[in-house]
FISELO-881357 format. One record per residue: x, y, z of N, C-alpha, C in turn. Coordinates in steps of 0.02 Angstrom, whole numbers, plus 32768, in hexadecimal, padded with zeros to 4 digits. Layout:
REM residues N
XYZXYZXYZ...
REM end
This chain:
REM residues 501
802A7FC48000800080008000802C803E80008012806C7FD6804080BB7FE2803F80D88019807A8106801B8069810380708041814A808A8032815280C27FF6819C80C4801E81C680A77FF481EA80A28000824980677FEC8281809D800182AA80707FF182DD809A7FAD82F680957F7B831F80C87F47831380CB7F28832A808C7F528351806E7F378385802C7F1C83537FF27F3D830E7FF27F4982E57FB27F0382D17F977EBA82C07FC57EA482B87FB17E7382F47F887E8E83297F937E5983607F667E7083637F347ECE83537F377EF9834E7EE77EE283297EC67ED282E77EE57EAF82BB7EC77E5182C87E937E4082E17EC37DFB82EE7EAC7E06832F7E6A7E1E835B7E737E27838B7E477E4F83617E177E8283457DFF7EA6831A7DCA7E8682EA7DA87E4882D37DB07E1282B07DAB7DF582F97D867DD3830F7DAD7DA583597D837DD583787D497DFA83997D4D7E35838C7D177E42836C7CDF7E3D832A7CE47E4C82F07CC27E0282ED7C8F7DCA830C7C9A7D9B83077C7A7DA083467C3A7DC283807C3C7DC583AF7C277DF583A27BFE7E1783777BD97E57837B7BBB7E6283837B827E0E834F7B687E00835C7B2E7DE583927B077DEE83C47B387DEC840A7B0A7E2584217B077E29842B7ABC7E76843A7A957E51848A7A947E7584B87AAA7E6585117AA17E6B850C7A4C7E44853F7A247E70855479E47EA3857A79E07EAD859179A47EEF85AE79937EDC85F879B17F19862579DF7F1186537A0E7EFC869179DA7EDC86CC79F37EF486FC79B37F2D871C79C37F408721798C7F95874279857F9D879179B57FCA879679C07FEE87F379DB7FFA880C798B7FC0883D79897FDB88467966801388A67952804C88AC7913806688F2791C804E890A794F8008892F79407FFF8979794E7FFD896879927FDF893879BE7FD9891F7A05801F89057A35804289077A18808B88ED7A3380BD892A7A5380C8891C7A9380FD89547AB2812E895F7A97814B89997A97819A89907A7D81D489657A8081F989627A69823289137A63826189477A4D828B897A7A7482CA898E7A668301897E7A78832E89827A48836E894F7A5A83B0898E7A7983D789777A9F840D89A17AA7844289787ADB846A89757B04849A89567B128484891B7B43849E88F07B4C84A688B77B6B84AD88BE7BBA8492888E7BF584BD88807C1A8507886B7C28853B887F7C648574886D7C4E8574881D7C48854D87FD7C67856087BA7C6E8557879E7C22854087B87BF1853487B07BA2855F87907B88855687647B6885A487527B5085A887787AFD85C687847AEA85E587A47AB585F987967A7685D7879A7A3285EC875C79F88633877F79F78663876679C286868785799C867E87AA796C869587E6795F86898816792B867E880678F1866D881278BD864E884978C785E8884878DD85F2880B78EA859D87F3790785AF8832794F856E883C795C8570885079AB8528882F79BA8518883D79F284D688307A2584BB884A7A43846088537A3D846188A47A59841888877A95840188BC7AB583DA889C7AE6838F88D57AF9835B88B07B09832488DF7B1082E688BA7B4882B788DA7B3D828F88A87B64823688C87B47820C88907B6D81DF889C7B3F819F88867B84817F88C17B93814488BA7BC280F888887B9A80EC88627BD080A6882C7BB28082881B7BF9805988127BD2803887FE7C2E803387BF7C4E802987C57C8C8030878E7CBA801887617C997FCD87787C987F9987487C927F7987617C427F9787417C147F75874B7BD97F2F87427BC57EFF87297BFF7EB1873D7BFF7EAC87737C167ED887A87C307EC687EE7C557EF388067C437EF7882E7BF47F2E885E7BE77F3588917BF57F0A88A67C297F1588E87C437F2488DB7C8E7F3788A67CA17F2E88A37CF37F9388A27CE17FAB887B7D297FE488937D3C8028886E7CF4804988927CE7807488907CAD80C3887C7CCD80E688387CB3813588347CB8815388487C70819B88457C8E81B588587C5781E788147C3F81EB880D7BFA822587E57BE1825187F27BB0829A87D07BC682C687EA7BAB82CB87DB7B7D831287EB7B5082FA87D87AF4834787F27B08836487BB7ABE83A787D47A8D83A787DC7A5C83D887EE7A3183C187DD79ED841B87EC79D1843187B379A9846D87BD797F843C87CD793B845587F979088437880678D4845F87C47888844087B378718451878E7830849B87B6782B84C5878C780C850C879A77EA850687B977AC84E5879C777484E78790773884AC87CE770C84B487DC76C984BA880A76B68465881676B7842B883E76A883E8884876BE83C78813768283DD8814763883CE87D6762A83B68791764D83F5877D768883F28735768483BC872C76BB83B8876D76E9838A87787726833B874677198342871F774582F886E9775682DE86FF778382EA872977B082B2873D77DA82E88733783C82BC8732785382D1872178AD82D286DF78A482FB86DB78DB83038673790783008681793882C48658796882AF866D799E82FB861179CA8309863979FE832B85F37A11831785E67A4E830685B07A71830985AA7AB48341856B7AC1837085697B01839485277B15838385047B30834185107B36832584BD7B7282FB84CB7BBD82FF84AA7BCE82F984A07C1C82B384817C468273848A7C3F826D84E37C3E828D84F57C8382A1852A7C8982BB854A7CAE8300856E7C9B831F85667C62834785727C3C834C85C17C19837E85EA7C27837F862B7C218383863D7BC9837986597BB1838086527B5383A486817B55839886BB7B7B83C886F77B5383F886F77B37843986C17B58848086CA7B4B849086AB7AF88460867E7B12845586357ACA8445866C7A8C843586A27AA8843286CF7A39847286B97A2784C286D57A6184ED86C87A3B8522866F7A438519865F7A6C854A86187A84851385F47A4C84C285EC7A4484BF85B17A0E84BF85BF79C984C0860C79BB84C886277987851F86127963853C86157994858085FF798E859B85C57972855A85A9797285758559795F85378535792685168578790984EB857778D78514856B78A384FD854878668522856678288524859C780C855085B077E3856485E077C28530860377AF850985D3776D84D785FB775C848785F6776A848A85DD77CB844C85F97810846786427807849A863C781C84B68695783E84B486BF780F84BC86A377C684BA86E277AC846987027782843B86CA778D83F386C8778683C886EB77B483E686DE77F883B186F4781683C58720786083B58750787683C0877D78AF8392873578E583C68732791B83B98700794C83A5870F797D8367870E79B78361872079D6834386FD7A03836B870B7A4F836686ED7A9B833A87157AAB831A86D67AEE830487057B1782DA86CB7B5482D786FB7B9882D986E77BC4828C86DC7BE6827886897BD9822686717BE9821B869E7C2681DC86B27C2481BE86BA7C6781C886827C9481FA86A97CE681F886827D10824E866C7D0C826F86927CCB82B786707CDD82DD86AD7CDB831D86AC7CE5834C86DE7CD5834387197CF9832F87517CB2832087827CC882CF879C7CB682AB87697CBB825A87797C8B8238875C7CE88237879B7D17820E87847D3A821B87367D5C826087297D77826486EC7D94824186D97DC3824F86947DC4822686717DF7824386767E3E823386697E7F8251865D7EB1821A86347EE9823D85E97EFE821185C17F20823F85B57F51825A85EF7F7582A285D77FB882B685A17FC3829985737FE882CB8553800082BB85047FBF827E85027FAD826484D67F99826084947FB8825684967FDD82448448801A82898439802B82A284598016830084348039832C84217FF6830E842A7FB4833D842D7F818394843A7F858393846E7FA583D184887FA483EB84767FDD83E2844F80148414843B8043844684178026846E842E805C84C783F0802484E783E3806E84D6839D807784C7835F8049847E83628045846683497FF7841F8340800084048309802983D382F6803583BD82AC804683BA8288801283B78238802683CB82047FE7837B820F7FCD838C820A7F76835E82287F48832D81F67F35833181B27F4A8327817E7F3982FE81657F7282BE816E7F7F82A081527FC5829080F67FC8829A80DE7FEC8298809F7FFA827680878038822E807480498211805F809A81E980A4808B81AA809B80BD817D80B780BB819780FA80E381AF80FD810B81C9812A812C81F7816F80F18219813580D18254816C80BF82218182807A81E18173806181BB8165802E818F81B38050816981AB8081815481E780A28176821480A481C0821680B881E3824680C981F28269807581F0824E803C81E58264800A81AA82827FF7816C826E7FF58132828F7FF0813882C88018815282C8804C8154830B808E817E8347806481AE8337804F81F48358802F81C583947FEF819183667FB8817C83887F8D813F83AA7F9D811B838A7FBA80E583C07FEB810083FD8004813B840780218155844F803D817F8473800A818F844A7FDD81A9845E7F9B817284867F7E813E846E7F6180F5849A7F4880DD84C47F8280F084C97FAC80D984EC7FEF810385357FE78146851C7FDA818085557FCD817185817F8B8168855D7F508153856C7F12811D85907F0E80DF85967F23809D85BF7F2F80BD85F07F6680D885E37F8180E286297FAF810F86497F988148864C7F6A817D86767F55817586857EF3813E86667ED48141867C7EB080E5869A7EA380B786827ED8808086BA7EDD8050869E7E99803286F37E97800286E77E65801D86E97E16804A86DC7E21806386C27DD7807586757DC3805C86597E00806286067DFF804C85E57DC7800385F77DA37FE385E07D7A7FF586037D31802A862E7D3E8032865F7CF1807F86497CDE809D86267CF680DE86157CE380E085C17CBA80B585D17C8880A9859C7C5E80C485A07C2180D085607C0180ED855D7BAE80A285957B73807485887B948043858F7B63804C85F37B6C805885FC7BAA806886477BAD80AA865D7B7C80E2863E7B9E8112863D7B878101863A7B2A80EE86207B1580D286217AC880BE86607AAE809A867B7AE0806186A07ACB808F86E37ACB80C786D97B02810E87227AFF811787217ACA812E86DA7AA3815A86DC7A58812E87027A3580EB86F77A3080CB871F7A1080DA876079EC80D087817A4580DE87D17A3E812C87E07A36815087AD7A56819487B77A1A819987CE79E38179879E79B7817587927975814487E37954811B87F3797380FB880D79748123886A796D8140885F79BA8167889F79B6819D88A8799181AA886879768207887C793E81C8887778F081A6888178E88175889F789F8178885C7880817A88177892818387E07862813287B7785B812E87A9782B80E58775782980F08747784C8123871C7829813A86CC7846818886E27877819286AE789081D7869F78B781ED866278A58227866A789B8247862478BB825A860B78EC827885CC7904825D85BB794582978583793E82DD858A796582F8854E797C82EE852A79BE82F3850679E282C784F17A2082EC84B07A38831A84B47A64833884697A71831984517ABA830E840A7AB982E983F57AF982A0842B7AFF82B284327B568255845E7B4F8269848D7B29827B84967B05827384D87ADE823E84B37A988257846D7A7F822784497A4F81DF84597A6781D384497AAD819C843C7AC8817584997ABD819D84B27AD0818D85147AC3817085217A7F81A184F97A53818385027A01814684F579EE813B84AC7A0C811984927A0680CE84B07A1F80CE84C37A62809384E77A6F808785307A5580BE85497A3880AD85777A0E808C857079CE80A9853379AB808985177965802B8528796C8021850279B07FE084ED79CA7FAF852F79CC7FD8856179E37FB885A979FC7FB585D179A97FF985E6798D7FEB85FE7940801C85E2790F800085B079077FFC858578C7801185BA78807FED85F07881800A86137840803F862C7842805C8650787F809D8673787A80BA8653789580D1861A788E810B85D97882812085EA783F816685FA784A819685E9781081B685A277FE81FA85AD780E8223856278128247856C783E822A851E78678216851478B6824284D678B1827584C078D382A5849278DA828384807921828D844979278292842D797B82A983FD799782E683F379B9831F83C779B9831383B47A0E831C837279FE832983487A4982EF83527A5F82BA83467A3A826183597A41825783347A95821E835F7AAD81EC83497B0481BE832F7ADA81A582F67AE7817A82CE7ABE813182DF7AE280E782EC7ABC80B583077ABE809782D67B0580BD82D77B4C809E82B47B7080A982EB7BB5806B82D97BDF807582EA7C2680C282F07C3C80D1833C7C5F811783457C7E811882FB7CAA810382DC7CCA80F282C17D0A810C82787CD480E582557C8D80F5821A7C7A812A822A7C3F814F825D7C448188827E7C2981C982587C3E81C8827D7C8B81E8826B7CC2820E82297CDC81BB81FF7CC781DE81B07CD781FC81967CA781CA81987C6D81F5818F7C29823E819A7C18825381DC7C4B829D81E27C3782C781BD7C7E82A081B37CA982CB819A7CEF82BD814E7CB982AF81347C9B82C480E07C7C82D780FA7C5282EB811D7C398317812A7BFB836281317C14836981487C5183A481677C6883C0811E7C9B839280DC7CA883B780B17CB683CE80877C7B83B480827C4983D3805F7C07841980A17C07841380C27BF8844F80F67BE0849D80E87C09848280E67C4B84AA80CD7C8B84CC80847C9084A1806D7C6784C6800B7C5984E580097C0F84D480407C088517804F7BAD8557807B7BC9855480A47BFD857680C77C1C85A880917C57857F80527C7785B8801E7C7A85DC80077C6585C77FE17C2685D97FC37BE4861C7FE57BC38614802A7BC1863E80507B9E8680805B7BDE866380617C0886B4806E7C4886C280387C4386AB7FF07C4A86D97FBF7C3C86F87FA67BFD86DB7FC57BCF87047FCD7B8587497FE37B98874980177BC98791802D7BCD87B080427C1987AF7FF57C3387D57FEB7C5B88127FFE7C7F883A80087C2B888780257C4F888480697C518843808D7C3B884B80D77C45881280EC7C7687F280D17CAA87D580CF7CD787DD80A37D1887EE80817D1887F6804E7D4387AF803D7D74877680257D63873D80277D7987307FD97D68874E7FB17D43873A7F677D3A873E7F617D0987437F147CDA87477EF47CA986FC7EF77C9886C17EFE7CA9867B7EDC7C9786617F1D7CB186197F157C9485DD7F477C9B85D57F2A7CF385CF7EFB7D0685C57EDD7D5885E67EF47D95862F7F017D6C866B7F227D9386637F6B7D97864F7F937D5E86537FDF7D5886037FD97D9085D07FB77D8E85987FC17DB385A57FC77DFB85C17F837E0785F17F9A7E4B86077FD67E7186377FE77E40866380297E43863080627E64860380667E0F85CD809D7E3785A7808E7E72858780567E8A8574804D7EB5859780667EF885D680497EFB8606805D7F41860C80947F44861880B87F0A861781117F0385D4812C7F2E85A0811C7EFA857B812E7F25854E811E7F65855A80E37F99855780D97FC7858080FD7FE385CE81127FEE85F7811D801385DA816F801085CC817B7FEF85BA81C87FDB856C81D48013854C819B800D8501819E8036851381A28077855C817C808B854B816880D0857D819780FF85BA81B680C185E181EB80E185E8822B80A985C58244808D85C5827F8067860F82A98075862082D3803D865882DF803B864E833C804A8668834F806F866083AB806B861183B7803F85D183A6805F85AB83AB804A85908382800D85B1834B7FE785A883327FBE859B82DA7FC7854C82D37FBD852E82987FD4850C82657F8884F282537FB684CA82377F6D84B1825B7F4D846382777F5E845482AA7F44848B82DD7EFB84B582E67F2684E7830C7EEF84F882DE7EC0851582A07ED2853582777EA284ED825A7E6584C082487E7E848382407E49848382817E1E846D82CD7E32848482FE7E0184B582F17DD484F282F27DE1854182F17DB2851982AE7D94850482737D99850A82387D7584BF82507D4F848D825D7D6C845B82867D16848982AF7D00849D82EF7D0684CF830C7CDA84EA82F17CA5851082C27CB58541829A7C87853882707C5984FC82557C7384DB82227C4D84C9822F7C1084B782647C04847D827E7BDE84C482937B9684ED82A47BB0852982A87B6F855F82927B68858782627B4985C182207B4A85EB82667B4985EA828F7B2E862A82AD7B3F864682B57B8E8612829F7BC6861D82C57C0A861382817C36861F82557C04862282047C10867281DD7C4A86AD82137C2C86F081FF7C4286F282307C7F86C9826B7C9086D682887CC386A4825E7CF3867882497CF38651821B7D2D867E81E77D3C86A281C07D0C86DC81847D1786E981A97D2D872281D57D18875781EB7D50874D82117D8D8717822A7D9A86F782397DD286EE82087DFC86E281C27DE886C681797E2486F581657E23873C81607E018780813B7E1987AF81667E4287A681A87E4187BD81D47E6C879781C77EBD875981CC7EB7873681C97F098758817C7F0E875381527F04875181107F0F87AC810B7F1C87D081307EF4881B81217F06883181557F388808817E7F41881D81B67F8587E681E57FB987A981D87F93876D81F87FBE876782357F9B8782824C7F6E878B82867F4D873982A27F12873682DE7F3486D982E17F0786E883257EC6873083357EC4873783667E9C872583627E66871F831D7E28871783127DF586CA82F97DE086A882FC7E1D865982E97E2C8638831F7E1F8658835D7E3D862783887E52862283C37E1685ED83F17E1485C884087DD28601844C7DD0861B84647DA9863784AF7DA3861284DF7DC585D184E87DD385A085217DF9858A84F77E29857D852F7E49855A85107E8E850784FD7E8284EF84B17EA184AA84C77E83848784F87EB68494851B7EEF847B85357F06848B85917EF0849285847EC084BD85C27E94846185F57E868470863D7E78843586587E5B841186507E3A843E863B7E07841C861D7DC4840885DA7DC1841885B37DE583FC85777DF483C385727E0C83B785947E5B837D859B7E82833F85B87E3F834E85EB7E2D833685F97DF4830D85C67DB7834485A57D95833B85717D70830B85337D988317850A7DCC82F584ED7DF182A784F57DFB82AD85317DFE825585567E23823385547DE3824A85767DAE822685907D5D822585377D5F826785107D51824884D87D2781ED84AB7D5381FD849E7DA081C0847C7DC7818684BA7DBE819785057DA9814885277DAB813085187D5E815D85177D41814685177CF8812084CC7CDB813D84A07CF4812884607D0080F0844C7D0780DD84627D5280B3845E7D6B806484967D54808284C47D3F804084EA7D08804184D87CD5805884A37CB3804184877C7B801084537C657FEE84317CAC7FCA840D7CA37FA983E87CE67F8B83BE7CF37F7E83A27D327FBA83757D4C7FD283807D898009834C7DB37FD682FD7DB4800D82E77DCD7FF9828A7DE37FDA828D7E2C7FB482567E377FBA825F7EA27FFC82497EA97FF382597EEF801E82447F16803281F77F067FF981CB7F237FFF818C7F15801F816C7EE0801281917E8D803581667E79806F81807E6D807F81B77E8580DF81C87E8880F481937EA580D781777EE280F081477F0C80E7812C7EF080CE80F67ED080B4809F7EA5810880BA7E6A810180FD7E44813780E27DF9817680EA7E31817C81037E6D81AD81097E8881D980B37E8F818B80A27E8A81AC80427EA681A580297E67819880437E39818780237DFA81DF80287DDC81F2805F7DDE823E80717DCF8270803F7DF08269804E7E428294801E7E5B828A7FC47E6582587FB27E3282517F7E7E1E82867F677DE682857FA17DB582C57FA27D8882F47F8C7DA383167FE27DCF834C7FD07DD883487FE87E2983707FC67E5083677FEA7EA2838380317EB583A680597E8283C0808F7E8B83D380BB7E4F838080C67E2A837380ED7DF4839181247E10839781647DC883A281AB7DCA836681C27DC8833A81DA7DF1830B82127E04830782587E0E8347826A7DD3834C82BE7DE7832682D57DBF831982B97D8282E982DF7D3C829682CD7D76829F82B87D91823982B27DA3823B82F07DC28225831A7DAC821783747DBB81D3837B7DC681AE83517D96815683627DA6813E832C7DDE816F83157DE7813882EB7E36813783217E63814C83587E68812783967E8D810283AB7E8080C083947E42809683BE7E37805383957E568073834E7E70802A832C7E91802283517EDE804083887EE9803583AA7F1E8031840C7EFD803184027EC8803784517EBE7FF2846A7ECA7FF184B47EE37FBF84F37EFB7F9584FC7EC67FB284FD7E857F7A85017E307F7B84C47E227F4184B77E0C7F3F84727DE77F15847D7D9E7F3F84977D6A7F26849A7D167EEF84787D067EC084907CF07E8A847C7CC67E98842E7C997EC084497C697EDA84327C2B7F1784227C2C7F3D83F27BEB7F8183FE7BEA7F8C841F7BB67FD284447BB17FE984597B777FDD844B7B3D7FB0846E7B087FAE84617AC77FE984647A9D7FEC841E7A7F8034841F7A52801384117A088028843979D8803C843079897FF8843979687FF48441793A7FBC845879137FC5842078C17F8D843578B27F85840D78667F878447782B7F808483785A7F7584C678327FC584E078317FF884CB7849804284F0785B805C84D4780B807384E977F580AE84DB77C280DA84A677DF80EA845C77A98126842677D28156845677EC81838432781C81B0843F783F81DD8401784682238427784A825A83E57859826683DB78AA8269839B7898826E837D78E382BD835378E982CE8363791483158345792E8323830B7959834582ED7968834582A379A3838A828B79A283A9827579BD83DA824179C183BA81F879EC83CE81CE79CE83C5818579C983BD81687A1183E1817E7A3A83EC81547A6A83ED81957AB283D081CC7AA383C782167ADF83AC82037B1783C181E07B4C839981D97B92837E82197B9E838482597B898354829F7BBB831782857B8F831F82917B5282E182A57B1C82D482647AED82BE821E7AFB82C881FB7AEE82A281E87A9E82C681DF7A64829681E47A24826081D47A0E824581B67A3C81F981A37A4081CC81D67A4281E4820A7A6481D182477A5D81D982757A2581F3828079FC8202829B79C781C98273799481CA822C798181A3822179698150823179748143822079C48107823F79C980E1826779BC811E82B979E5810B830079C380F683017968812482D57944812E82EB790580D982D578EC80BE82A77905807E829778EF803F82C978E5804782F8793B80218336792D8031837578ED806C837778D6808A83A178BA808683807872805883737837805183637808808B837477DC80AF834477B880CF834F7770810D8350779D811B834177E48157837477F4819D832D77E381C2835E7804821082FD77D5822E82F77820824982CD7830826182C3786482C782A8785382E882D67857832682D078638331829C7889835A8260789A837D824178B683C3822778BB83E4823F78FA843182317901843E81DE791F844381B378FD8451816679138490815F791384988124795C84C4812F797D84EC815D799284C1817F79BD84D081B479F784AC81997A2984D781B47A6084A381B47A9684B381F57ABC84A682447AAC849F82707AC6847582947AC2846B82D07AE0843483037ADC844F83427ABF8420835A7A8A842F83907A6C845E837A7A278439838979FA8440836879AE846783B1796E844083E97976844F83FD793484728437794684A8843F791A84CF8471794184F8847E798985038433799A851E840F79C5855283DF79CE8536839679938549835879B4859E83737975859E8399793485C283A1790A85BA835878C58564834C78BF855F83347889854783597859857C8336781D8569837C77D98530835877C0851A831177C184D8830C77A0849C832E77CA849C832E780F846383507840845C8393782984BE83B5782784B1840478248495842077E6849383E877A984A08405775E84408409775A842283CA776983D183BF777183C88409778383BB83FD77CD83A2844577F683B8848E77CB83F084A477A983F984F977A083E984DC775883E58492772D83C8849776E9837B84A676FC835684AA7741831684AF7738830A8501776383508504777C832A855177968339859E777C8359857A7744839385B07718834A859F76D38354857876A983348558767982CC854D768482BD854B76C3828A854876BB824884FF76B7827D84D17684825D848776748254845476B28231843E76C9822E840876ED825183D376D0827F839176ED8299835E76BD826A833476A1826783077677821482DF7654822082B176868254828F76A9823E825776E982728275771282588241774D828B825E778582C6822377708303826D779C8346826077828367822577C7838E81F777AA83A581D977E183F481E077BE841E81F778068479820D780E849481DD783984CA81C1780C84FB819A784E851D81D47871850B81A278B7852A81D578F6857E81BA78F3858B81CC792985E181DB795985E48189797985B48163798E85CB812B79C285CB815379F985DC81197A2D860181277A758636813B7A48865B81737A8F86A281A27A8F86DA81727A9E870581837A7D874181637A9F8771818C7AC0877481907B0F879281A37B3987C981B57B39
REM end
């Protein structure tokens, strides 16, 4: 039996039920912002923290007032920030804006006009003026703040992994004061820090830089951003890329989907340290490297290092997982603790208890959680045992929406994704992505008529175009956002393999 809840669970319950009846209303397509209705969008210098292209590109910065609550455009108004690098190339070759987001949600865009612009092709940059900018709820667009969030940020955390009814409660307890923290520090904007809002900004983006359509690059939730934009205005979709796609499901059956994705990823991530034995020293066999991690992280549960416990070590090991390039620093991070107690090569470059983290943290569980109805309680607990049926000591750092079977709003609806009315769109994936697993990409692509689906085989990382450095991925994507054509089928690219160390 699950074990008691907190007393709130059964109204979560009853309302998620009421909820659950409403779903099948898909909203129509939003009406547009249009010119004459759009605030000003003036550009002029940057924050210092900006990073800086090389000349002769520069990067310029502005912001753009919208309202809280886009059913009350006259009630209380935030502001969001905006970048914009302008196209390279001569007014001829000019295609219009590229809207970019990097992910998260909770993920800041501004900087990304110029760091993913940087690693666009030639002729992205010289097509199109690029432009960042920062979701409601991150950065600098009106951030979020949920203090302490149930104990998130203690270091050492508690072990992340509950086991016995006790330590099972003491988890349910943890996200109850978590949504407790979250309604009280981010207020009456709880219910407005949504993708479908967030959409509805791009809008008046689009709106205030004088363009009909946009373009739209979008990695991770940022796919998922496109996507509910497609849903909202379908006509002013340009060419809409969406790489390392959130597949058209509940944040909440997102979540688990990628916690079993991320234990397959983890038994290729054995496999491969014992591939190379003499440059790790972790074991001859996938059995031996399992080991390894295991003792790592027991010794870590039972004596944490200068603040660094399990808790931490599950973080660094999702981190890593998710991209083979960051594959040899987790090895050499677990043969270091294990040959001296040493957590230097474990631990993340920022602190997670850093600004921008606390930040990032809060936007991704509010945004989450206004996108649709949470789970109960109960069955967080049931997939909780359903997981460690798998394996006895899954990674549970991606489950972000099991805070929403206790959240203060509970959404009508879920997020509307993709339209039949949007123009195709390219879709991106790599083969083997524990975050964004390609099942998802296919899914989305179904709502999105005519659209092609890119695929990177044999990979197993996250983040595909303008990334992994494949010229068949990069040549597809800027032949369709430079050129215009959708491909007549979807394209399949040999990937990289596992890395060799």
């Amino acid at each position: 039996m699950p074990p008691a809840v907190r007393p709130r669970s059964a109204l979560c319950a009853l309302l998620t039920t009421v909820a659950a009846t409403a779903l099948a209303a898909t909203p129509a397509p939003a009406t547009p912002v249009h010119a004459h209705d759009a605030t000003a969008l003036r550009f002029g210098s940057c924050p210092a923290s900006m990073p800086v292209p090389p000349a002769p590109d520069r990067v310029e910065c502005g912001s753009l007032d919208v309202p809280l609550n886009w059913s009350e455009p006259e009630g209380k108004r935030i502001r969001v920030a905006v970048s914009r690098v302008p196209a390279s190339g001569a007014p001829g070759e000019r295609r219009g804006v590229l809207l970019v987001n990097p992910g998260g949600p909770g993920g800041s865009g501004l900087p990304y006009a110029v760091t993913k612009r940087a690693k666009l092709p030639e002729s992205v940059r010289r097509a199109y003026d690029v432009i960042g900018f920062d979701p409601r709820g991150t950065g600098q667009s009106a951030p979020a703040g949920c203090g302490p969030m149930g104990g998130l940020f203690e270091s050492p955390g508690p072990e992340p992994v509950p086991a016995g009814r006790t330590a099972e409660e003491a988890y349910l307890d943890s996200l109850g004061r978590m949504a407790d923290d979250c309604a009280a520090g981010v207020g009456d904007a709880l219910p407005h820090l949504s993708t479908t809002a967030t959409a509805r900004d791009m809008d008046a983006v689009r709106a205030a830089l004088g363009e009909e359509r946009i373009g739209f690059l979008g990695v991770s939730y940022g796919s998922y951003l496109g996507a509910a934009y497609a849903a909202l205005f379908p006509r002013h979709v340009g060419r809409m890329v969406l790489d390392s796609v959130v597949g058209p499901w509940d944040w909440y059956d997102f979540d688990l989907r990628q916690s079993r994705a991320l234990l397959r990823q983890r038994e290729v991530f054995f496999a491969w340290a014992a591939g190379h034995e003499k440059r790790f020293g972790l074991g001859g066999s996938a059995a031996e490297v399992r080991d390894a991690y295991e003792r790592t992280r027991h010794g870590l549960a039972s004596r944490p290092q200068d603040g660094f416990g399990a808790a931490e070590f599950d973080r660094a090991v999702y981190r890593a997982l998710g991209r083979t390039e960051r594959w040899a620093g987790l090895a050499d991070g677990m043969r270091a603790y294990l040959h001296d107690g040493g957590t230097a090569l474990l631990r993340p470059k920022d602190a997670f208890d850093s600004a921008a983290s606390r930040t990032f943290e809060a936007a991704n569980r509010t945004v989450k959680c206004a996108d649709g109805p949470g789970p109960s309680p109960a069955r967080v607990v049931a997939d909780l045992r359903r997981v460690r049926r798998l394996d006895p000591r899954p990674v549970l750092t991606g489950m972000e929406a099991s805070v929403c079977a206790y959240w203060h709003h509970r959404p009508a609806h879920r997020t509307p994704l993709g339209s039949p009315a949007a123009p195709p769109v390219l879709l991106v994936a790599s083969e083997h992505d524990p975050v964004t697993p390609v099942e998802g990409a296919r899914q989305l692509a179904r709502r999105l008529p005519g659209s092609r689906l890119v695929t990177l085989h044999d990979d197993y990382s996250h983040g595909v175009f303008a990334s992994r450095g494949n010229a068949c991925v990069d040549g597809a994507a800027a032949a369709y956002l430079v050129g215009g054509t959708i491909p007549a089928a979807d394209v399949h690219c040999a990937g990289p393999g596992l890395p060799t160390p």
